[in-house]
N, C-alpha and C positions, 0 to 999 in steps of 0.2 A: 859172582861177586868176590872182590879180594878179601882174603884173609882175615886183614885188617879194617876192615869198612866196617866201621860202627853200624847196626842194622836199628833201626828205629821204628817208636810205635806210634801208632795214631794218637792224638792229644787225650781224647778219651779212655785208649786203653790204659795211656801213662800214667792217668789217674787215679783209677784202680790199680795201678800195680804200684803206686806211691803210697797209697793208704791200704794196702796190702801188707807193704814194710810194715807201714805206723803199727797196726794190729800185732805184728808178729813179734814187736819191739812191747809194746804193751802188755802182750800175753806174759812174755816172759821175763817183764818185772812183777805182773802180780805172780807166777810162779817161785820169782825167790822174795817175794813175799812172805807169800804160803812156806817156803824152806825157812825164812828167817825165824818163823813162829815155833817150829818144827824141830831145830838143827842147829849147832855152834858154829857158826860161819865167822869169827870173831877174826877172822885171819884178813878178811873184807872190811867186814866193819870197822875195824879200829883204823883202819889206811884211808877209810872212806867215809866222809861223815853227812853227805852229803846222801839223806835218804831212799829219793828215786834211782839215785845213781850206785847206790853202793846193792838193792834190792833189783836192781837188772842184771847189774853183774853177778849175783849169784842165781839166777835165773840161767845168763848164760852160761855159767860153771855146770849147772844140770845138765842145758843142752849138748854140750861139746862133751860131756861126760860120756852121755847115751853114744856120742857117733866118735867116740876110742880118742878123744881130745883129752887135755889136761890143759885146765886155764888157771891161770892165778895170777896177783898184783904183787908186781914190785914190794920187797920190804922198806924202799923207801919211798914209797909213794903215800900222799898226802894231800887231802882234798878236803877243805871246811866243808861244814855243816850249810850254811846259807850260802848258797850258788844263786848268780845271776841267771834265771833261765836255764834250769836245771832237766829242764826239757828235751833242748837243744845237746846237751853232753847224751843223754839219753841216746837221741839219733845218732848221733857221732859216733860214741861208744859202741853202738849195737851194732848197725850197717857193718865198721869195719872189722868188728868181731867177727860177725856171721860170713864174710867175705874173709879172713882168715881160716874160720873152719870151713869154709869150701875148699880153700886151696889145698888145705890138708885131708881131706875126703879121699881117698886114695893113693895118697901119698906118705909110704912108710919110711918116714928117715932113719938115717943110717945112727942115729943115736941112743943109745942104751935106755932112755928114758919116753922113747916112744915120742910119737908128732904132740905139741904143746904150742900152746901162746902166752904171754904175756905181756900184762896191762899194766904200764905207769901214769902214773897221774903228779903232776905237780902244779905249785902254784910259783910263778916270777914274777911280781910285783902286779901291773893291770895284765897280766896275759897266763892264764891255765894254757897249761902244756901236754898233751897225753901223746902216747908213746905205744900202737898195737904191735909187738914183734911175734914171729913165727918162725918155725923150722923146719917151711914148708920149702916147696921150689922155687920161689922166690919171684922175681918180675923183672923179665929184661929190661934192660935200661929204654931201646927202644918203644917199649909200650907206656913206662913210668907216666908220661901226659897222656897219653890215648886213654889206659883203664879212667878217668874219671870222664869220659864223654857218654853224653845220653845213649845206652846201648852198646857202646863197649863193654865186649866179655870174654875171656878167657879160658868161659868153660866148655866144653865141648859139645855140650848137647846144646844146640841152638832153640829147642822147643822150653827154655826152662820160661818159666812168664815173670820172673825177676830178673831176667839175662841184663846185665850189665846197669843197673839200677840203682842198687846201694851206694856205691863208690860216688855216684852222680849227683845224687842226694847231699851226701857227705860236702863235697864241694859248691855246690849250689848254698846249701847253708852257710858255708864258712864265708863265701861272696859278701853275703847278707849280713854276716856279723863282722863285717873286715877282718878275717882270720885266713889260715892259710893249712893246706895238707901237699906231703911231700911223702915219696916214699924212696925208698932207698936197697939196699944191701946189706944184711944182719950179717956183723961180725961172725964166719961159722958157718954162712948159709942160710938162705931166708931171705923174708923183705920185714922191712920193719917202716907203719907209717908215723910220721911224725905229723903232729895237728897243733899250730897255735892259735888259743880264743883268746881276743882279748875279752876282759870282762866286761866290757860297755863298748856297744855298738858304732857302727860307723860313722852315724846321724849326730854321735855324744851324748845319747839316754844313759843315765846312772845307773849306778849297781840298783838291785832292789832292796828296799828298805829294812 
């Protein structure tokens, strides 16, 4: 099989490894939960007001901690408190997180301050904007559309059971919210994905109340 040939799973297994993400995204908002009761994370919080979303991201700060990452938000990032489907940022936010600290999993860049990501968040009138960059090895231009296909992966162990799944996720959602994910070339080295939601769906359902 080519290199490039997205490898695919049965409907069944896909399903389990869908609501496998969901769990691991879950776990580790009630994790900085659990940090936010604990800990002055106020450097999240005040950028992010938006509860579930601001208590995953520091969930993921733990994770990517433990496995030699540095993650943090933009100082000019900005995200109210009542989010449309605050859910949906959750998935988005985590999938490409956790697929940023894979890319950097063994990957020690040449920068004084060690492998890091960082998360901005903004708001443009109906469309939140978020912004995952890394300074990691980044993503050849020819793969840039292939990583989001069912099963496209770039990691090299093929037995992983999340092999090319997040990314797919990510985009499959944005479909569904008319929104859109791009990823690109971080000024320096790196990929950095760009994500625009708008805030009310494609159908025209409103913000929530």
């Amino acid at each position: 099989m080519s290199e490039s040939t997205p490898v695919l799973s049965t409907p069944v297994r896909r399903q389990e490894e869908v609501r496998t993400h969901e769990r691991r995204n879950a776990l580790h908002t009630l994790l900085g939960l659990l940090e936010l009761a604990g800990q002055d994370w106020a450097t999240i919080t005040d950028r992010v007001g938006e509860p579930l979303v601001g208590a995953m991201l520091v969930g993921k700060s733990v994770m990517a901690m433990e496995r030699g990452v540095r993650l943090s938000v933009s100082e000019s990032s900005s995200l109210r408190r009542r989010q449309d489907r605050p859910d949906d940022l959750v998935t988005i936010l985590g999938n490409l997180i956790d697929n940023a600290v894979d890319a950097l999993t063994g990957h020690r860049p040449p920068a004084p301050d060690g492998p890091w990501i960082e998360v901005d968040l903004r708001e443009r009138g109906s469309v939140t904007e978020l912004r995952v960059s890394d300074n990691g090895p980044g993503v050849p231009p020819e793969k840039r559309q292939w990583i989001f296909v069912d099963g496209a992966s770039t990691k090299r162990h093929a037995d992983d059971g999340r092999r090319g799944l997040g990314l797919a996720l990510v985009a499959g959602l944005l479909r569904e919210r008319g929104g859109t994910v791009t990823v690109g070339e971080r000024e320096g080295g790196g990929a950095v994905f760009t994500v625009l939601l708008p805030t009310t769906g494609p159908a025209g359902e409103g913000e929530a109340p």
